[in-house]
C-alpha positions as CSV (number, residue, x, y, z in Angstrom):
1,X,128.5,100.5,121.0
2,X,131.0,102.1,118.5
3,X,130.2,104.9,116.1
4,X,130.3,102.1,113.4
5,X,127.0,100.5,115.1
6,X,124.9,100.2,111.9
7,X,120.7,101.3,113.0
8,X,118.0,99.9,111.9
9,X,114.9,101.4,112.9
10,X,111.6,99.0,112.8
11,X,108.2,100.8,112.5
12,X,106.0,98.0,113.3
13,X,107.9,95.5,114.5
14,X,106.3,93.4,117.4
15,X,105.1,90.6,115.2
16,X,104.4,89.6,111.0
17,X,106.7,91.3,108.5
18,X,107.8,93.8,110.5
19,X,109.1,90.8,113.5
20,X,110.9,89.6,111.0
21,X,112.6,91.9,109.2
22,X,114.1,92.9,112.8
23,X,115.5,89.2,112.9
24,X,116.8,89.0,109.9
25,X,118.7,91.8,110.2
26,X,120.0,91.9,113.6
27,X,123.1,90.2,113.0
28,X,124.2,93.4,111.4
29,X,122.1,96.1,113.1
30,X,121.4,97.1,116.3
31,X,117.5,97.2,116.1
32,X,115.2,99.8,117.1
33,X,111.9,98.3,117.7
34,X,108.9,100.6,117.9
35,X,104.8,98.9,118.0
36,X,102.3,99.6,120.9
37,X,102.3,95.9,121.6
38,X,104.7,95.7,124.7
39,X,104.7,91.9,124.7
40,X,105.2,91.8,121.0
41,X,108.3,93.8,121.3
42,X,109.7,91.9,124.4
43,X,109.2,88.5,122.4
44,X,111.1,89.9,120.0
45,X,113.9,91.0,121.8
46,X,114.3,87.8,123.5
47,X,114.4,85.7,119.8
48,X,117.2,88.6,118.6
49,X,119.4,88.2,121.9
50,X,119.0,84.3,121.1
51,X,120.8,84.8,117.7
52,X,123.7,87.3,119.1
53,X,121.8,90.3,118.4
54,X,121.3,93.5,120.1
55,X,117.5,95.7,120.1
56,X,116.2,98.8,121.8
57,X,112.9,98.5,122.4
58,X,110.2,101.4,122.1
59,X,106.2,100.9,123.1
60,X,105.4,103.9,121.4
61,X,102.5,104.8,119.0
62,X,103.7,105.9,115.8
63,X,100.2,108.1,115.5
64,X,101.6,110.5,118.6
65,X,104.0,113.1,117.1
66,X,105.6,113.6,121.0
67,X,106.0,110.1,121.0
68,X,107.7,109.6,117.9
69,X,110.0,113.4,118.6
70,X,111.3,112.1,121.5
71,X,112.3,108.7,119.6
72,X,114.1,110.5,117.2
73,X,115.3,112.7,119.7
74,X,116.9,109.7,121.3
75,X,118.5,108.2,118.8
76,X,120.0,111.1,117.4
77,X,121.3,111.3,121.0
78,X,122.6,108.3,121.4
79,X,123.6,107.2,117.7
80,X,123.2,109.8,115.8
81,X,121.7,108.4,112.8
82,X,119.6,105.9,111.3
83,X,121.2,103.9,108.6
84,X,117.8,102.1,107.9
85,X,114.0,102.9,108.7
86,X,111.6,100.2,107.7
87,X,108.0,101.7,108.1
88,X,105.6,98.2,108.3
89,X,103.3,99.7,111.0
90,X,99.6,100.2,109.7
91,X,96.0,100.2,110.7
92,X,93.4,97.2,109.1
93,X,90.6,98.6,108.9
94,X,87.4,96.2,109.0
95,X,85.9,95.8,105.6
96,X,82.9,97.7,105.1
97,X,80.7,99.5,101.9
98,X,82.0,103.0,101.4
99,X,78.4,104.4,102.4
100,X,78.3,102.5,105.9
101,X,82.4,104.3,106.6
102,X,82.5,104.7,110.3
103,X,83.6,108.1,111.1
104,X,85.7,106.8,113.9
105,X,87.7,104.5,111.8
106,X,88.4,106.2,109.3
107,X,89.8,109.2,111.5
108,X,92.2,106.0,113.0
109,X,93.2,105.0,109.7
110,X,93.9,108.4,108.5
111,X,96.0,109.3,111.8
112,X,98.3,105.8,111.6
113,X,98.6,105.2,108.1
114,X,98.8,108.3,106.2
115,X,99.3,111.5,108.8
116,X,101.7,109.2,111.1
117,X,103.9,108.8,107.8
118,X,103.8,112.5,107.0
119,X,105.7,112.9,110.6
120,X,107.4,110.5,111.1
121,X,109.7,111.1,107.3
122,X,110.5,114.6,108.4
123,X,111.4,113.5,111.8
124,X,113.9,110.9,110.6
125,X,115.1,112.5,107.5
126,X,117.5,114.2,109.0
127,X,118.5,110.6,110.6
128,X,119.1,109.2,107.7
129,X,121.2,111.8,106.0
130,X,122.4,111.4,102.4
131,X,123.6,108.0,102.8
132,X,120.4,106.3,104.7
133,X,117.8,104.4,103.3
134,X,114.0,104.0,103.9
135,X,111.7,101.5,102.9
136,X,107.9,101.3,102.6
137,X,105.5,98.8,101.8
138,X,102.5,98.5,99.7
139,X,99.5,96.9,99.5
140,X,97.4,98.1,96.2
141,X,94.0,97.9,97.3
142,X,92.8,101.2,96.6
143,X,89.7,100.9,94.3
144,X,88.6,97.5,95.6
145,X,85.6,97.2,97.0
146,X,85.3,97.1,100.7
147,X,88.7,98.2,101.0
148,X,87.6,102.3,100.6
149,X,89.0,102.9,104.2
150,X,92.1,100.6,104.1
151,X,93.3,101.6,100.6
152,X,92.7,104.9,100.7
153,X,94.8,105.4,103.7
154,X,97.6,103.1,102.6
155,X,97.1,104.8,99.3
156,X,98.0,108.2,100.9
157,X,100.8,106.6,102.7
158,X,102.0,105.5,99.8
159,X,101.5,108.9,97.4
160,X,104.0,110.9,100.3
161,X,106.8,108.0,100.3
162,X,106.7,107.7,96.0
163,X,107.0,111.9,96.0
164,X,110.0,111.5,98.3
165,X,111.6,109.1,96.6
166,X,112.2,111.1,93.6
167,X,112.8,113.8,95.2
168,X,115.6,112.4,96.9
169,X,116.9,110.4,94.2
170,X,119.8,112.3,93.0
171,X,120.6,113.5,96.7
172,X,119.5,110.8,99.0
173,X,118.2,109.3,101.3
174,X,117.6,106.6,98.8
175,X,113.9,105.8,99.4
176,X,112.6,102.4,98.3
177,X,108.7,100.4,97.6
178,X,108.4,96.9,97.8
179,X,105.2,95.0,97.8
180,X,105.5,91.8,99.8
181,X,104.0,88.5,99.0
182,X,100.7,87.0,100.6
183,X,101.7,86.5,104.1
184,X,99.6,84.6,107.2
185,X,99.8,87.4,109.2
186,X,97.1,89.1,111.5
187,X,96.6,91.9,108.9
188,X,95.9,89.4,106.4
189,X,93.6,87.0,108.3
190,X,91.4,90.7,108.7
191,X,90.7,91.0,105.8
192,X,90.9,87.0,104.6
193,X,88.9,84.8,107.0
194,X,89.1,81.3,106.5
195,X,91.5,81.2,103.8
196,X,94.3,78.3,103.5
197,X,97.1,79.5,105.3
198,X,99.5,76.9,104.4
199,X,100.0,78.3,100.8
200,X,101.4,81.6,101.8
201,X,104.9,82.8,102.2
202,X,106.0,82.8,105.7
203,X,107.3,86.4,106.8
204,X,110.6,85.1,107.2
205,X,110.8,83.8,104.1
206,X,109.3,87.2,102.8
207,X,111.5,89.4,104.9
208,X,114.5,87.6,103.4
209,X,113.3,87.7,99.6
210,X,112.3,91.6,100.7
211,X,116.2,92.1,102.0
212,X,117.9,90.2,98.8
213,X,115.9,92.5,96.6
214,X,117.3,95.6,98.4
């Protein structure tokens, strides 16, 4: 690889949104692949080499700081930069009253959606320099009920990445929030049993619309 190797680092990415997003833009980036799911990211890889493409795979949990320092250390080693970090990894948390919150849970959600993001931006900041750019997506369901663990934590998650935004947005990295379309994806059967599948947007489909937009 040659300096000019664009990097696009996938938070998230062994299957839904995150999947594709690493598809759809692997004919232009080299992919780094981070998700816990081992098989995922290996199914992945396999459908990117099939279309030309080049990953790195990493079956790491974003929710261990060590794990995620010696990622960045790595890339910084080996690239030097991240010319774009797409942060789709999150927890689904069952639905449940806000009285019957499982301790347990909620500590989980806490750790992967909102304190895994609070590490994991100053770790690649410096990654993305003043030229990189980070994207986030969100999923308003704070203040609906049964969603009190789920949309508080994406909430927070949410809160940290808006701050940065415009606090970057004169000096960069240029920070961006999209909210995808309805999708058939595992996160969304959680919390939507039985509903028609057929009628959503696939997440290639999404993951292209999502791209266009940025």
């Amino acid at each position: 690889m040659t300096d000019q190797t664009k990097i696009a680092l996938i938070t998230g990415a062994s299957r839904g949104l995150g999947a594709a997003l690493a598809e759809a833009l692997a004919p232009e980036y080299h992919i780094v692949a981070v998700a816990r799911t081992t098989g995922g990211l290996e199914e992945l890889d396999d459908r990117i080499k099939a279309k030309g493409g080049a990953a790195t795979l990493a079956p790491m949990d974003i929710a261990d700081p060590n794990a995620m320092a010696t990622l960045c250390r790595g890339i910084h080693d080996r690239w030097g930069k991240v010319d774009l970090w797409m942060h789709t990894a999150v927890h689904t948390s069952a639905l449940t009253p806000a009285h019957f919150v499982d301790p347990k849970e909620w500590t989980k959600a806490v750790n992967i959606n909102a304190t895994a993001t609070s590490v994991l931006i100053p770790y690649i900041a410096p990654l993305l320099g003043d030229s990189g750019h980070a994207v986030f997506f969100d999923d308003p369901k704070a203040g609906e009920k049964f969603y009190g663990i789920y949309g508080a934590t994406k909430a927070a998650q949410l809160a940290l990445a808006r701050s940065w935004a415009v606090e970057t947005e004169r000096t960069g990295p240029r920070v961006s929030i999209v909210e995808p379309a309805p999708m058939p994806t595992a996160v969304r059967a959680r919390f939507h049993p039985g509903e028609n599948r057929e009628v959503l947007s696939s997440p290639a489909d999404e993951a292209a619309r999502i791209l266009t937009l940025l």
